[in-house]
Backbone as CSV, one residue per row, in Angstrom:
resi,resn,N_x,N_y,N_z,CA_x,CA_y,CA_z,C_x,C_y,C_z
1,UNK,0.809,-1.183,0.000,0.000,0.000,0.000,0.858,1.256,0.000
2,UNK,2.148,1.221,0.896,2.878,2.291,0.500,3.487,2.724,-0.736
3,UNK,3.935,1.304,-1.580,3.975,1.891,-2.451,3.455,2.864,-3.715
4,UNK,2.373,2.782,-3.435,1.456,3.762,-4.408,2.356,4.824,-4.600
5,UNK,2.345,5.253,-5.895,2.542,6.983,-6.277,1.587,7.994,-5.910
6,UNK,1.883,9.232,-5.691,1.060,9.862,-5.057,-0.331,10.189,-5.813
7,UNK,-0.329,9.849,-7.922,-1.031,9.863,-8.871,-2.228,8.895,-8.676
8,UNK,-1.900,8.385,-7.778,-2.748,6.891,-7.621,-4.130,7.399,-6.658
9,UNK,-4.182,8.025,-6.024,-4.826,8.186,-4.479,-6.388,8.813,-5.159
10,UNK,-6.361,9.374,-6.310,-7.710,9.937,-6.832,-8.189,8.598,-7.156
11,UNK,-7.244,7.772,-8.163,-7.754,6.210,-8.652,-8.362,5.474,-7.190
12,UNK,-7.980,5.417,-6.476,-7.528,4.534,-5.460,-9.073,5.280,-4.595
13,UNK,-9.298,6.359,-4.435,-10.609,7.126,-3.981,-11.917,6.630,-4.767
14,UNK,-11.680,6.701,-6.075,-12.682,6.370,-6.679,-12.918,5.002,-7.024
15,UNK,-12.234,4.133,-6.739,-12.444,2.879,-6.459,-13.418,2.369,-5.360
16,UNK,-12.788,3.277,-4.134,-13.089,3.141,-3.119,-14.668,3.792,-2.860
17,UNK,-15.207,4.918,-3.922,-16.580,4.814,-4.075,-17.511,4.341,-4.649
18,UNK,-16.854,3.190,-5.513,-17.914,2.567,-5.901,-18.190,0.937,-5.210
19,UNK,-17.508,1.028,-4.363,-18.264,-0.033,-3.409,-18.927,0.136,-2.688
20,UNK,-19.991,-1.106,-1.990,-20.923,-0.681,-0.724,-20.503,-0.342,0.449
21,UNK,-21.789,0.001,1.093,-21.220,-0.224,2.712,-20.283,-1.064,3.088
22,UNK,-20.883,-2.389,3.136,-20.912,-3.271,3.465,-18.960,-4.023,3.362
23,UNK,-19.033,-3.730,2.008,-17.449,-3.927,1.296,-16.190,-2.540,2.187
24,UNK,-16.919,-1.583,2.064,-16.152,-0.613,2.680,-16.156,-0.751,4.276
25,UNK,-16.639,-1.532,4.335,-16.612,-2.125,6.496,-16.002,-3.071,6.601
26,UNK,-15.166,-3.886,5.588,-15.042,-4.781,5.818,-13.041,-4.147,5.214
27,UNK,-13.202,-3.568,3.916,-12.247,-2.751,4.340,-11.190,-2.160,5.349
28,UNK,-12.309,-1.004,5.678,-11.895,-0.327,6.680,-11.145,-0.815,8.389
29,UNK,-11.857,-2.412,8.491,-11.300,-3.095,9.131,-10.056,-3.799,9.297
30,UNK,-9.748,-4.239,8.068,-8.755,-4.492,7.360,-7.449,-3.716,7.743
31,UNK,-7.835,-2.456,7.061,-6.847,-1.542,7.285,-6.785,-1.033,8.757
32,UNK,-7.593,-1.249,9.433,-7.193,-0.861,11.020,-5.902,-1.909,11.612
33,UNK,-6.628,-3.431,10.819,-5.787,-4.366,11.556,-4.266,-4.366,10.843
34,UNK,-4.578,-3.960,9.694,-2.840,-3.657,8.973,-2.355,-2.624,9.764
35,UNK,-2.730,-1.452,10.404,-2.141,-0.504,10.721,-1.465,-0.995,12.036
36,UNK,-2.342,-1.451,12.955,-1.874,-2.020,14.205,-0.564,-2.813,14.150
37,UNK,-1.040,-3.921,13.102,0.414,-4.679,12.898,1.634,-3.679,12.775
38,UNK,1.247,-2.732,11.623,2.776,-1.997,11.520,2.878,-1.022,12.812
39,UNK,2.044,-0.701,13.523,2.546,-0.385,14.808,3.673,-0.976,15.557
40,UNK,2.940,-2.208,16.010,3.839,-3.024,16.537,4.929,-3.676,15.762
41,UNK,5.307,-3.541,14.517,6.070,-3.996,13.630,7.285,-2.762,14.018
42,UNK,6.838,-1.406,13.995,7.455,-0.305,14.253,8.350,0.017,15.333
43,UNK,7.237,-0.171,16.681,7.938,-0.386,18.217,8.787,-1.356,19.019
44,UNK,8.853,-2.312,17.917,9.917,-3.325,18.154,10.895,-2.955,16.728
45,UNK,10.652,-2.304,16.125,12.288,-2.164,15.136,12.438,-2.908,13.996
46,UNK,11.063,-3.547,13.720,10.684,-4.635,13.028,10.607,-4.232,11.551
47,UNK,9.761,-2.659,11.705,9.019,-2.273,9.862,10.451,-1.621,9.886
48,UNK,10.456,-1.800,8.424,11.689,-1.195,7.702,11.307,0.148,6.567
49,UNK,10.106,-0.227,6.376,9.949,1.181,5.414,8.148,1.879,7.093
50,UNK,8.984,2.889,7.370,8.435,3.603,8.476,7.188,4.554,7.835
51,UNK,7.203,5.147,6.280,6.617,5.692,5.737,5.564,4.944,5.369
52,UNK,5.198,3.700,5.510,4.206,2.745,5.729,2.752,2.965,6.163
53,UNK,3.423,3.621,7.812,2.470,4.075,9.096,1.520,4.972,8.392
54,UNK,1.804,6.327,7.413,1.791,7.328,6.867,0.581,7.168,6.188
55,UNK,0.959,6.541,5.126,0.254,5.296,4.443,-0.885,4.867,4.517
56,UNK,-0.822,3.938,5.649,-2.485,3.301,6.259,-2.906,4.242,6.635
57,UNK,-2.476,5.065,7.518,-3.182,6.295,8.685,-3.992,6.717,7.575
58,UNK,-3.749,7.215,6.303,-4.636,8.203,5.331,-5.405,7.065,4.649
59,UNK,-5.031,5.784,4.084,-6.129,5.286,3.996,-7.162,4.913,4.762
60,UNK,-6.787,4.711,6.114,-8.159,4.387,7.006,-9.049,5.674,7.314
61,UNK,-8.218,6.686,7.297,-9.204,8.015,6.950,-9.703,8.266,5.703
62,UNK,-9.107,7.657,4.747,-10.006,7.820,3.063,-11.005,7.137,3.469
63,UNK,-10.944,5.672,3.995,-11.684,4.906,3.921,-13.334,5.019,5.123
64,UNK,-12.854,5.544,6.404,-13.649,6.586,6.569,-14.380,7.180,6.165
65,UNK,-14.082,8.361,5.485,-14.833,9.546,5.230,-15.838,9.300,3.896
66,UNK,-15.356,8.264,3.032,-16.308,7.814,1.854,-17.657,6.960,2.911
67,UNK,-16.945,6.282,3.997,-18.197,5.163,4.406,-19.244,6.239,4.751
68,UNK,-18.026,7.363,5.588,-19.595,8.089,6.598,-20.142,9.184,5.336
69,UNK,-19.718,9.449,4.128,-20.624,10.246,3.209,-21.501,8.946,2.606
70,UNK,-21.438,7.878,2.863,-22.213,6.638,1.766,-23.671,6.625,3.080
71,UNK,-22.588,7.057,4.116,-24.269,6.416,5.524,-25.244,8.242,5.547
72,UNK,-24.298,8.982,5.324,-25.839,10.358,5.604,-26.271,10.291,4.423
């Protein structure tokens, strides 16, 4: 996921709106539990690319902010 180019993130948005709820909860979960891992991947010295963290943090907020505009 880090690797994406930064060209990608409109693609990568609009992907991300044309799925359901349902797909985007299941998502969004996903990426919580990836993030955690690289937490702890992090605090033990473990992740090697640190710009990773960066990464998930904004997708689980992309992924966010499409669910809660799909629920009002």
């Amino acid at each position: 996921m880090a690797d994406k180019k930064k060209g990608s993130v409109r693609e990568d948005a609009k992907a991300l709106r044309e799925m359901s709820e349902e797909q985007l909860a299941e998502k969004l979960d996903e990426s919580r539990k990836e993030l955690l891992t690289a937490r702890f991947k992090h605090a033990t010295a473990q992740l090697e690319k640190t710009s990773e963290l960066k990464a998930l943090r904004k997708q689980v907020a992309r992924i966010s902010t499409i669910l809660n505009e799909k629920r009002s």
